[in-house]
C-alpha positions, 0 to 999 in steps of 0.5 A: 819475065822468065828468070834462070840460074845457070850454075857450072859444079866442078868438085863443089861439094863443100859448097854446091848445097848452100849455093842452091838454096840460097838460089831457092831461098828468094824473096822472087823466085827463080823460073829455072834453076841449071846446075852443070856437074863438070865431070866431079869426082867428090860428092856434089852429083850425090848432093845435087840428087837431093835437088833434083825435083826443084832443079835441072841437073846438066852432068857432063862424064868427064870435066872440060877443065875449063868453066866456060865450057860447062857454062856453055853447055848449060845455056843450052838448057836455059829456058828463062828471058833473062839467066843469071850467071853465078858459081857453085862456091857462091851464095845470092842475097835473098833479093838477087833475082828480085833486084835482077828483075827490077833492073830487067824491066828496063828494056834497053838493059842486055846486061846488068852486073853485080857486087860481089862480096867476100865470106869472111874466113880469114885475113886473105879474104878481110883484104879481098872484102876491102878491095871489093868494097873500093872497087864497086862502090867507087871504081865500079859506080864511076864506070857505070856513069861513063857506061862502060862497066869493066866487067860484070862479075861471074858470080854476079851477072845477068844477061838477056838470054836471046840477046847472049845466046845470038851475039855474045856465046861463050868463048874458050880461048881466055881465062876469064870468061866474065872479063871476055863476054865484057868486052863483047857487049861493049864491042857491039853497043849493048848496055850494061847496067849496074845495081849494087843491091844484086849481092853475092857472097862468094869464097875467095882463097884463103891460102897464099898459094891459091891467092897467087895463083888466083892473082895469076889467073884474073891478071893473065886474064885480062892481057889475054882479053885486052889482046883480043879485044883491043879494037875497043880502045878505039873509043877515047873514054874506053882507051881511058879508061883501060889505060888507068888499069894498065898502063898506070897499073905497069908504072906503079908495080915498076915503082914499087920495086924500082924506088927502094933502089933509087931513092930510098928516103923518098920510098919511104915518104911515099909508102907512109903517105900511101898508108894513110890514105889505106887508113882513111879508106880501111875506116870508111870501108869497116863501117860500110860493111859493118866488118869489124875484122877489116881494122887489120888491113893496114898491118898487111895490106902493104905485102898484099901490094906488093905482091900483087904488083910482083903478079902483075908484072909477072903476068904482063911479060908472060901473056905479052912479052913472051906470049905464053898463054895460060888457059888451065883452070885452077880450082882452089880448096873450098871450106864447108859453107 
């Protein structure tokens, strides 16, 4: 089995030199590494330079704007069986490919998503890490039992190249490619497998301005790809199960602005009980992942809800009621890694 790395690069150059070798640092070495330079303007093609005899560079002149375009371009160098897609802010476990190998070698898999975590920077990312550790030890592992895995995390998949290059492609017309090429293995009966030992460390933001407008994007994301791809909730356990996401999500937004309002007693009943359960699952997540700087969520996590409940809201009457689409990409700063 051939195995490559297609990475797309877009002003990367705090980053793009640790990504690379970890890529190269591998317990099972990549066949290919493929580094797409979307048009950057700082130093990452002079860095990538540096790589140059161990890796193939793709550079496109001017930036497309969006990743999916230069990931696209990329699959066109691709040579290996399987390619893993990851990004340039983004460092792989030492046993990534390994792992991703060993999932492959069960030939009914066409897909196998990832965990993803979060480098610790700040508060915004010890809140990013503990919605991580929820989301792919409990929500992520039950939807691998029910076969129908939400998404396959873009700084975490691996697909079968054939299989991905005839029926699945690279679509432009959504903000979150990783969400779209998703529902697109689910459509066509393709299994997706799940390993959580396929391990990333990636950069999450650190401001809240880049937060917002991170929320914004996986949100706007998601109605975009429910609206495209909406006949797949003609299969019960897939209408299940996306109804939890969005359904439930709208209803507990709503909530957390309209109870203050109705019944402010009963408000704070709720949002004490909710903030016991945080605790419970704050504890278990810190000693999971040995992290001890997740002991603060429960002292900010309450506005992270909140917020994120105001982006959802937002971002449902946006894509849905109003039919504003947003497809601008935005790129928030990096730190050296």
């Amino acid at each position: 089995m051939k195995i490559s790395i297609l990475i797309p690069c877009h002003n990367e150059e705090k980053s793009i030199r640790k990504c690379i070798e970890s890529c190269l640092n591998q317990t099972r070495k990549a066949d290919q590494i493929v580094v797409v330079n979307d048009g950057s303007t700082d130093r990452s093609r002079e860095l990538l330079e540096d790589f140059r005899h161990m890796i193939t560079i793709v550079n496109i002149p001017k930036a497309t704007g969006n990743k999916s375009y230069a990931q696209q371009h990329g699959l066109k160098f691709v040579t290996g069986d399987v390619f893993i897609a990851t990004d340039g802010d983004t460092l792989l476990d030492p046993r990534f490919v390994e792992e991703t190998e060993r999932s492959m070698r069960d030939e009914s898999i066409a897909a196998v998503g990832g965990c993803v975590k979060s480098l610790h920077l700040n508060w915004l990312t010890s809140c990013r890490a503990f919605e991580y550790t929820l989301g792919q030890n409990l929500h992520k592992l039950a939807q691998s039992y029910i076969n129908f895995m939400f998404v396959i995390p873009g700084a975490a998949g691996a697909f079968r190249t054939n299989i991905f290059k005839e029926k699945i492609h690279f679509d432009h017309d959504t903000i979150t490619e990783d969400l779209d090429f998703t529902y697109k293995f689910h459509e066509l009966g393709l299994k997706i497998a799940y390993n959580r030992a396929i391990i990333s460390y990636t950069q999450d933001p650190t401001t809240l301005h880049a937060y917002i407008n991170q929320m914004r994007r996986w949100y706007g994301g998601g109605y975009q790809n429910l609206r495209k791809h909406f006949r797949v909730l003609g299969d019960p356990v897939r209408a299940l199960e996306l109804s939890l996401v969005y359904i439930e999500g709208l209803v507990f937004s709503a909530l957390m602005f309209v109870m203050p309002v109705v019944n402010l007693r009963f408000s704070v009943y709720f949002i004490a009980s909710y903030a016991v359960v945080i605790l419970l699952f704050v504890a278990w997540a810190s000693v999971k992942e040995r992290r001890a700087d997740l002991l603060i969520i429960p002292f900010v996590y309450p506005f992270i809800i909140l917020l994120n409940a105001g982006i959802f809201l937002e971002q449902f009457m946006r894509e849905i009621v109003l039919h504003k689409k947003n497809l601008v990409w935005f790129q928030p700063d990096r730190v050296n890694l």
